[in-house]
C-alpha positions in Angstrom: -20.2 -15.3 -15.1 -22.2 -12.3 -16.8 -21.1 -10.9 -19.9 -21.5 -7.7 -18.5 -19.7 -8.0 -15.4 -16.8 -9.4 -17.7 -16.8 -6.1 -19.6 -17.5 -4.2 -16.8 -13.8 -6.1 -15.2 -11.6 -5.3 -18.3 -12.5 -2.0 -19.0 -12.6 -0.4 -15.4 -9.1 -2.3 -14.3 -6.0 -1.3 -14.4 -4.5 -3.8 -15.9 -2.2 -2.7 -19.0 -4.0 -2.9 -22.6 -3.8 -5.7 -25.0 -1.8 -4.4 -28.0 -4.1 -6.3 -30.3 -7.3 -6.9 -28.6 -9.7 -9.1 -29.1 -12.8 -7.5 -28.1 -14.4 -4.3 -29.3 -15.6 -2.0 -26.4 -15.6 1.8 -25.7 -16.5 3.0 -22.4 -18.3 6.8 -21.4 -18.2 8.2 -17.8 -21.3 10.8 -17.4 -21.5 12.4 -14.5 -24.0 15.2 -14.1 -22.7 18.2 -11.7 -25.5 20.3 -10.3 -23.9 23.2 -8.9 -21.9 24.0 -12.3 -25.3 23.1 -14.0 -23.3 20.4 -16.6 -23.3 17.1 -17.6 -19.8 16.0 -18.4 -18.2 12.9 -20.1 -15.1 11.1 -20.8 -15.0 8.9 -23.6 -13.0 6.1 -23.9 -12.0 4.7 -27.2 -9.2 2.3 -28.6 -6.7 4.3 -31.2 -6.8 1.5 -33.6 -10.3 0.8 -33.5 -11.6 4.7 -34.2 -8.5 4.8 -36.6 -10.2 2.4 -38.4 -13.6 4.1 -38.2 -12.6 7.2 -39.5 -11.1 5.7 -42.6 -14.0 4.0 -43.4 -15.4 7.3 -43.5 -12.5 8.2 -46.0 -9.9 10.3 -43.6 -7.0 8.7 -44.1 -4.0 9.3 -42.3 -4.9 10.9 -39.0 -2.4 9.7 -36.8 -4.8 11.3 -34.0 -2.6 11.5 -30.9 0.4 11.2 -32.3 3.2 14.1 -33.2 2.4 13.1 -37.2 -1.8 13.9 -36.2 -3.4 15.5 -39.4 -4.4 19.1 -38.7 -7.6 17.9 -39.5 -8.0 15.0 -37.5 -9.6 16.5 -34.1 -12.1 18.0 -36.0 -13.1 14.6 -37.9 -13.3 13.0 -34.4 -15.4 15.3 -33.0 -17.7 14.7 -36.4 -17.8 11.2 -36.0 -18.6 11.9 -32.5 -21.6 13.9 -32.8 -22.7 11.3 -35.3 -22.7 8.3 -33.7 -22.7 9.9 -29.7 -26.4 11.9 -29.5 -28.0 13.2 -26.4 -31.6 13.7 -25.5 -32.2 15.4 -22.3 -35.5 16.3 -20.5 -36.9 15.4 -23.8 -34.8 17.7 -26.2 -31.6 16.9 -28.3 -28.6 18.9 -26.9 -25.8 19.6 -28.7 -22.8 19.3 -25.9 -19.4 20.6 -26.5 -16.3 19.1 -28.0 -13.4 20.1 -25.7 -10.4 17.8 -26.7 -8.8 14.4 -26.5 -6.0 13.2 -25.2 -3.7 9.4 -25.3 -4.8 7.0 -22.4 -1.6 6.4 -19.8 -1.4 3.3 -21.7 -1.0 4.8 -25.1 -3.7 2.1 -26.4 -6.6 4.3 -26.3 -7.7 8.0 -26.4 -9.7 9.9 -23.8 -12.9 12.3 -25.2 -14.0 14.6 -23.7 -17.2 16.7 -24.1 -20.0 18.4 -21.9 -23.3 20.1 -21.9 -23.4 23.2 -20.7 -26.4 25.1 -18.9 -28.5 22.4 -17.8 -30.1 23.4 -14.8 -31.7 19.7 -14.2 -31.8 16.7 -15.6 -34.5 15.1 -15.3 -34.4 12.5 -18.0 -32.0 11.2 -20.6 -31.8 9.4 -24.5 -28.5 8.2 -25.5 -28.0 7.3 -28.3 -24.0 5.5 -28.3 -23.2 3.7 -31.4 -19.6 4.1 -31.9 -17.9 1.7 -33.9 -21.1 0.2 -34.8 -20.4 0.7 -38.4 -16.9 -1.1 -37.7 -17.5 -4.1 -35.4 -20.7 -5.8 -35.0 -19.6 -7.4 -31.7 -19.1 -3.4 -30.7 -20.2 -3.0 -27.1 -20.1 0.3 -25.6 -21.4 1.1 -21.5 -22.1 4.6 -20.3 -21.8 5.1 -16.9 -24.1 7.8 -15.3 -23.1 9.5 -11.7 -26.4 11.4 -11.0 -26.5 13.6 -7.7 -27.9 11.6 -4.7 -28.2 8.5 -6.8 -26.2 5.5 -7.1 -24.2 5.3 -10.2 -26.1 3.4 -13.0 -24.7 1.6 -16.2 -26.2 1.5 -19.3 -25.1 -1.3 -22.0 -25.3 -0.8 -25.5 -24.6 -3.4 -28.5 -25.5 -3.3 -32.4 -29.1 -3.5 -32.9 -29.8 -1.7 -29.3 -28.6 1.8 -29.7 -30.8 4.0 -27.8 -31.8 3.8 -24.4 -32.8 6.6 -21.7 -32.9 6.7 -18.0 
């Protein structure tokens, strides 16, 4: 069976989270709305894995999503965020905005959410998704792009293949 269709099975199922998991994956939903002129996303990434990220970066002690979270801590998500999550668009880099997180139902992952504002079209797209590169280097991450009158598209990224446009 296709690696890809593997990840594709555990990540878009229902089924309830592994509270040590095995594999290292984060997940981005993009879909671009023409009449509100935005392209907005929904990032997926395990608690314990980003945790971990962020204290390799020396922020110790978020407890992001939890009633202990640092005051800090949204705004050292949102930096790690904009460092390792970069949009190109109709052949600029945008800067999109940070508007929040919350826990996943299952309490195993957190939910990002940003969006790029004022885009009358899109024409094309760079994205460059390399969360948790720097932590796992069997990191996979898959954007998923809803574009109007299109079908939805996937987009598979891994260490050593970063970038890639549509």
């Amino acid at each position: 069976m296709n690696t890809v269709f593997l990840y594709l099975l555990l990540l878009f199922s229902n089924a309830p989270a592994l509270e040590a998991h095995d594999f290292h994956v984060s997940k981005c939903l993009m879909e671009y709305d023409a009449e509100a002129q935005s392209l907005q996303m929904s990032m997926h990434i395990f608690l314990d894995d980003l945790e971990l990220a962020l204290e390799q970066q020396g922020h110790d002690d978020l407890f992001l999503c939890t009633p202990r979270e640092a005051v800090e801590a949204e705004h050292h998500l949102e930096a790690y965020l904009r460092e390792h999550f970069k949009l190109i668009v109709n052949g600029k880099p945008q800067d999109y905005k940070f508007w929040g997180k919350e826990i996943s139902d299952d309490l195993s992952a957190v939910w990002c959410y940003m969006e790029l504002e004022n885009l009358e079209k899109l024409e094309s797209l760079q994205l460059t998704y390399r969360v948790l590169f720097d932590t796992y280097r069997d990191q996979k991450n898959l954007a998923s792009i809803v574009l109007p009158g299109q079908e939805p598209g996937m987009l598979f990224f891994q260490v050593g293949d970063e970038t890639k446009g549509i």
